[in-house]
N, C-alpha and C positions, 0 to 999 in steps of 0.2 A: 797304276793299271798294269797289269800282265804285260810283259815285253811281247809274249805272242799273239795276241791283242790286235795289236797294232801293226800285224802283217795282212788284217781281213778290211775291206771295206763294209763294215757294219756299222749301224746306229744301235746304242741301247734303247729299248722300250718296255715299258709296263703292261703288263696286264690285266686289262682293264676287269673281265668277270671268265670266267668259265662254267659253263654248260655243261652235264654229262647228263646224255641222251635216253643210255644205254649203258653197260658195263664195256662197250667195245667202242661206242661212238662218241664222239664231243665234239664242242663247237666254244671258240674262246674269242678273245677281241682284244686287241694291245693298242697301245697310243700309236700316235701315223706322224710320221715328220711332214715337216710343212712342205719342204722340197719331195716326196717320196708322189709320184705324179704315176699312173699306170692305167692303162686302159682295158676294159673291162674283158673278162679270158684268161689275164695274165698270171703267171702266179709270184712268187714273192719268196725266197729263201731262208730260214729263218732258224735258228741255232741256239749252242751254250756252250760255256765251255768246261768243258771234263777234266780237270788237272789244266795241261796246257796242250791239251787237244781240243782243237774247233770239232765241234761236232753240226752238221746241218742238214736239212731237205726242204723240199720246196714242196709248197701249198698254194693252192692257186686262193686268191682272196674272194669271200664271197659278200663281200659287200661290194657297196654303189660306189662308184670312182669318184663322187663326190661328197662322201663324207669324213669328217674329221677324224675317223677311229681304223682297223681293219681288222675285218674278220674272218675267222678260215673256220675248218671244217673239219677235222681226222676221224679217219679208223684208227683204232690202238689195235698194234700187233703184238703177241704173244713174242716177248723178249727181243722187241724191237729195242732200238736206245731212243731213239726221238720218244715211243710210242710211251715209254720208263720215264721221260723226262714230264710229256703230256701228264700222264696218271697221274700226277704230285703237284705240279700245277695252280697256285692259287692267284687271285687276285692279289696285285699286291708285285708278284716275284717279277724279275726284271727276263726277257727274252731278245737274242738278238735276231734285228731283222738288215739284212744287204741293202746296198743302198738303193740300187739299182733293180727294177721287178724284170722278169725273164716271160719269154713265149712269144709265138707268132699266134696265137690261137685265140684272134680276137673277135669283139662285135664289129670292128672299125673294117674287117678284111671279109665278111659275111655276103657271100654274094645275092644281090635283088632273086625274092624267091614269089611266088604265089603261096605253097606251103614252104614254110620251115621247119624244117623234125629236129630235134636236138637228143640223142640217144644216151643215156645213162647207167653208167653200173655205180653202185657205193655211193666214194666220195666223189666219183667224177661227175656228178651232179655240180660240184662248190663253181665252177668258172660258169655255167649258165646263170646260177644267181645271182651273181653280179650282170652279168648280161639282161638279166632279165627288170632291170633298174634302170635299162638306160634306151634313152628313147631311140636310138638308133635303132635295135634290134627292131621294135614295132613297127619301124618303118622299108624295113627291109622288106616284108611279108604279109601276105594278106589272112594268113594262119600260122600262128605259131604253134606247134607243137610239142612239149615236153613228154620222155619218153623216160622213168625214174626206174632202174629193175633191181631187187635188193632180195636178200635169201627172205627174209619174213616181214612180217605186217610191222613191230615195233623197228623196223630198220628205216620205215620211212618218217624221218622228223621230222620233212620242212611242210608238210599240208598245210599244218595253219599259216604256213606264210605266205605258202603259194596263192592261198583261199585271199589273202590279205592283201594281194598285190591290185585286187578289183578299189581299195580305198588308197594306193596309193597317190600321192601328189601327184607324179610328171607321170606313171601308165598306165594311172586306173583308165582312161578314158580307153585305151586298147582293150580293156578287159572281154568286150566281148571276140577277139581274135583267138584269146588263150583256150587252150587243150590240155588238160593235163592227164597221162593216162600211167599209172603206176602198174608195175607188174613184180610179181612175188613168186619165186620159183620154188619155194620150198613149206608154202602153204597155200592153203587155196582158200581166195578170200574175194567174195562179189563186188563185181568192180575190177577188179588189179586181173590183166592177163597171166596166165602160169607157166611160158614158158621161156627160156633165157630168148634175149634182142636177133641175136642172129637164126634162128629158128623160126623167129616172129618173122620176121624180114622174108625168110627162104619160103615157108607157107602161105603166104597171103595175109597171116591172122593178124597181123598188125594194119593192115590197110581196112579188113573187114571193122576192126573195132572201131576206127576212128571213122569209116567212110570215105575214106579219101583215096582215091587210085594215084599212085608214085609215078613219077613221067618224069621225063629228061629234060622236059620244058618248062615245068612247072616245078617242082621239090629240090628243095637243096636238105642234105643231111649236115648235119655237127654230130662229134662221136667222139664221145670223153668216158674214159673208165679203167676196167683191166683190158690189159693189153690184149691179152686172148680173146676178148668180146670185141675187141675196138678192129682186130687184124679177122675174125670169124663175120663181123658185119660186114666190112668192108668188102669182103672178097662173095657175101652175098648178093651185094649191092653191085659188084662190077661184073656178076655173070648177068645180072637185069640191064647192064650197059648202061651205069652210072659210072661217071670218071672222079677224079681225083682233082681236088680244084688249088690248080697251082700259084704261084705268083706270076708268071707268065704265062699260062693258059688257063682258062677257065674249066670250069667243073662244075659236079653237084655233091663231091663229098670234102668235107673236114675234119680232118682226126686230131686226136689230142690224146696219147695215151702213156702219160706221168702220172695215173692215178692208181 
């Protein structure tokens, strides 16, 4: 083994298949150590190495914390190095994952809601689908709301999963709590609102689509994405006098913006 190797806390893994979505999107699956234990939110560090440079980023997992595999999610960026390493990619090639998964941005810290909104750009959709496998989230809330906003129509891949979550084992029976409402800024498509989260938030027209009035008593937000959507809702969200929901003080918002 590489002497420099042996300076990182990583496991070797395999890769189990990879998906391409899109020419910019994929979704892949690598084998999962048996000790590698993470609660759903969290993401996962995951690497190569380049000559004798560690090369790494973190992906939040979008699988169920109880399965035997883990899977993520990316955008490929135009002359990224992960994004160059992604593209090539086959079943088969070996990737490192840390031993240890990272984040506070979990289902386990989700505060008791009436509505739950979960806000999305891109790939900061991947930690709600894991979340969205595990039965705590259902029980947090008497509606959960998925909130997915992507430039175009083929940007959104996971439908048929979401559509699929009504059969699954431990939350189809929640099925009829789920919401899911996609929004598409850069085509206009019936069904999908058109215009970016925090816009939707500052107008009403997000409340109008789903019917539901936003209240400090009732809705907790989750807010995973780019960072510019995540700090642009947020600040839409605190002039309506929703707070920031801390480890010591409670709230109605939760951010997460590593996406």
């Amino acid at each position: 083994m590489n002497e420099h190797k042996k300076e990182y806390s990583f496991t070797e893994q395999k890769v189990r298949w990879v998906k391409k979505h899109t020419p910019k999107l994929l979704s892949f699956s690598i084998t999962r150590p048996k000790d590698f234990d993470f609660i759903a939110g969290q993401f996962a560090k995951l690497g190569f190495m380049q000559g004798d440079e560690y090369i790494s980023r973190a992906y939040s997992m979008i699988s169920a914390e109880n399965t035997d595999h883990l899977d993520f999610y990316a955008i490929l960026i135009e002359d990224g190095i992960m994004s160059g390493h992604f593209n090539k990619m086959q079943a088969g090639d070996s990737l490192l994952l840390e031993k240890k998964p990272i984040g506070f941005f979990t289902v386990s810290r989700i505060p008791q809601a009436k509505e739950l909104v979960l806000l999305a750009t891109g790939s900061g959709i991947a930690p709600f689908l894991s979340m969205l496998e595990n039965e705590t989230l259902w029980q947090k809330a008497d509606k959960v709301v998925l909130v997915h906003s992507v430039s175009y129509v083929d940007d959104l891949v996971f439908e048929q999963y979401l559509a699929d979550l009504k059969d699954h084992a431990i939350v189809g029976k929640y099925a009829n709590k789920f919401i899911y409402q996609p929004v598409i800024t850069r085509e206009k498509i019936a069904g999908a609102l058109n215009q970016r989260i925090p816009q939707l938030l500052g107008n009403g027209e997000l409340e109008n689509a789903l019917n539901i009035t936003f209240t400090k008593a009732d809705t907790r937000f989750l807010i995973c994405g780019n960072p510019n959507m995540v700090k642009e809702s947020y600040e839409k969200l605190k002039a309506k006098g929703f707070a920031l929901h801390r480890v010591h003080k409670d709230g109605e918002i939760m951010m997460e913006n590593a996406f």
